[in-house]
N, C-alpha and C positions, 0 to 999 in steps of 0.2 A: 504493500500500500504506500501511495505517496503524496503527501501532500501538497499541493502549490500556494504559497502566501503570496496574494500580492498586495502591494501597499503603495497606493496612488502617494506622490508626492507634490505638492506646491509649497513653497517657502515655508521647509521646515527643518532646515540648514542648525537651530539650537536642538533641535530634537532626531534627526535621521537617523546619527551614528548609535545614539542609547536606545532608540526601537529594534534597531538591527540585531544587537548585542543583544538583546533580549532573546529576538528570536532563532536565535544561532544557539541560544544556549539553553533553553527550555528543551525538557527533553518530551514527547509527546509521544516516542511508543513505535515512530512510522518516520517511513524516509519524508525531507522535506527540499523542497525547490521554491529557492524566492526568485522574486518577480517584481520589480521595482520602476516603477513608472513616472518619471520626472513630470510636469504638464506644464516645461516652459517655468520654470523658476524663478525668481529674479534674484533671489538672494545667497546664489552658491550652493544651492541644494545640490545642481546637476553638478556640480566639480566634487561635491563629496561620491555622490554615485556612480564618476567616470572614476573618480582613486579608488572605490571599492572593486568595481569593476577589473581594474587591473589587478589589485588584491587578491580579487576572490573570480576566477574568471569562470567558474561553472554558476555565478549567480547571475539571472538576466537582469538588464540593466536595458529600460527604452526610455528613449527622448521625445517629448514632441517639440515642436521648432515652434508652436503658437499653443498659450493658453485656449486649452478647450476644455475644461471643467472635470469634475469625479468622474460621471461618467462613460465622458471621453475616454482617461486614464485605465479605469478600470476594464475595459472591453479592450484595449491595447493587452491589457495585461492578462485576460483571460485568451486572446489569442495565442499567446504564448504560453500558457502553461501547459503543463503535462502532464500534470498527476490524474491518480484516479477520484481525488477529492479539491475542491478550490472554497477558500476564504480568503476574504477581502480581511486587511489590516490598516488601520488607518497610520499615518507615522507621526502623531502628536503625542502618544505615550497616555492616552487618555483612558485606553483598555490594555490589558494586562495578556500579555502571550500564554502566560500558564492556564486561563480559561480555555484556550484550544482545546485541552484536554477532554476538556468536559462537553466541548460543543461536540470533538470526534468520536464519542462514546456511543451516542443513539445510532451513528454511520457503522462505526465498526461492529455492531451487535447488530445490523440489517434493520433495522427499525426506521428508519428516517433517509430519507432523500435530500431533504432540506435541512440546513437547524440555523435557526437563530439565537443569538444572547438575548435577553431582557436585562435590563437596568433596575426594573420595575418588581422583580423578583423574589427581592434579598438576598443576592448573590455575594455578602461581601462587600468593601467599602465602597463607599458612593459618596463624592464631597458634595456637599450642599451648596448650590449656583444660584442658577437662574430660576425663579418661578413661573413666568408665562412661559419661557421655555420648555416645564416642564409638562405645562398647562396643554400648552401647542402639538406637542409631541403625543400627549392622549389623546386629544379631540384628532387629529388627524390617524393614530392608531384605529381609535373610532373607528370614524370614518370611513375608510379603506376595507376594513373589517362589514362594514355592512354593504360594500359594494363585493368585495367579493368571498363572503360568508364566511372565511374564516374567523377564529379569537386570539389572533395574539394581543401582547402584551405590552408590546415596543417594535414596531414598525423600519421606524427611523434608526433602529441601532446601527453599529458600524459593522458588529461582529454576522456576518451571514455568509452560511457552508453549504457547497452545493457538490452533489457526487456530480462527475462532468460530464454527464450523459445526460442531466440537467441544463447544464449550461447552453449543450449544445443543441438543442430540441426548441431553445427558444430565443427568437430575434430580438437584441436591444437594441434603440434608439438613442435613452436619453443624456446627456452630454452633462447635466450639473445633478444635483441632488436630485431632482427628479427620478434619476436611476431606482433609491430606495421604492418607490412608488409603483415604477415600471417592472422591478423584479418580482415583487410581492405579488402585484397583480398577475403576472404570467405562471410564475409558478404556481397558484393558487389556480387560474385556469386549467394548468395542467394537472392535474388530480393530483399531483406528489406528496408526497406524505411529509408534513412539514411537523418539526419538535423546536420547542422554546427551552433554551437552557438558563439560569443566573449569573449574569457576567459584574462584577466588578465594576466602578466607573471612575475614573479619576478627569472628573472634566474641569478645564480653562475656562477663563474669561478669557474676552475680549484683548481683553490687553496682553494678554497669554500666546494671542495668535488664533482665537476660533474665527472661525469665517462664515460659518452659515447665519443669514441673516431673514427676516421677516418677507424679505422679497422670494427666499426660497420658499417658506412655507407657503404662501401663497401659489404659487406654481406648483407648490406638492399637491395643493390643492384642487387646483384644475388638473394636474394628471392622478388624481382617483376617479376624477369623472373621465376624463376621457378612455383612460386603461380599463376602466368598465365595457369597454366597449370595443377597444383596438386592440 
């Protein structure tokens, strides 16, 4: 069995090298293949990933030459993978590599197709942030949930695992967050057997480097309506 981590990057040049280290060093049970997707940087991301690169030359390492959003990044990055298992990793250090474990457990016992993290779970610490954020993140959970009958928990996590026989059964489009919206909705169409696991959450402020803002929720929000339907 083998895993592919891929971990969209834009301007996370304070944090790339300590996610990395993480997940080099977590041991999970199963071989792993990262997958590392610059999106157009501005702040020296891509020089850390062109030195890893030569460092570590069986780890992939893609560039794009023009910001085009998560996921743009992450469909660059699921082209390249290999394994028979793919999760997305974010590289701000907000989630914790040792929860992989837990997300591969339902996959490896044949039980699930899918698995998502929850935040929402009691998986373990969780800093205390944003409120409407976390407000936003239910009501579109919701939401989504009643367009396409499943009950998860957290929707919008980062942490989502797909056997690649998954991956590959269903066409993505969306280029920024939207993505979370478009995956759910598709795999959900596709009958697959989806498991919520408790992940951990170590989230940022603003001033920290997060980037998703009110304009995304919004758009998340027009793509539950639409992916109800596309």
């Amino acid at each position: 069995m083998k895993l592919s981590i891929i971990v969209p990057v834009y301007n996370e040049v304070k944090t790339l090298e300590a996610i990395v280290r993480k997940l080099v060093d977590v041991d999970l049970g199963v071989e792993k293949e990262l997958v590392l997707v610059d999106d157009c940087s501005r702040d020296g991301s891509a020089d850390v990933l062109r030195r890893l690169q030569v460092e570590h030359p069986d780890w992939k390492c893609r560039f794009h030459e023009v910001n085009r959003g998560k996921g743009a990044a992450l469909r660059t990055g699921f082209e390249s993978a290999t394994g028979d298992v793919v999760v997305v990793q974010d590289a701000d250090l907000e989630y914790d590599p040792r929860d992989l474990k837990n997300l591969l457990q339902p996959v490896l016992e044949g039980h699930a197709d899918v698995v998502y993290g929850s935040r929402f779970l009691g998986g373990g610490p969780h800093r205390v942030v944003f409120f409407w954020h976390s407000v936003g993140n239910r009501f579109l959970t919701t939401f989504s949930n009643m367009m396409t009958d499943i009950n998860l928990t957290d929707m919008e996590v980062c942490y989502k695992m797909f056997r690649k026989e998954v991956l590959n059964s269903i066409r993505l489009t969306e280029d920024r967050f939207g993505f979370e919206v478009e995956v759910t909705a598709k795999v959900a169409r596709g009958g697959w057997r989806i498991y919520e696991v408790p992940v951990a959450y170590y989230g940022r402020s603003y001033g920290e480097g997060k980037k998703i803002t009110w304009k995304d929720g919004v758009r998340a929000l027009w793509c539950i309506i639409k992916y109800r339907f596309v």
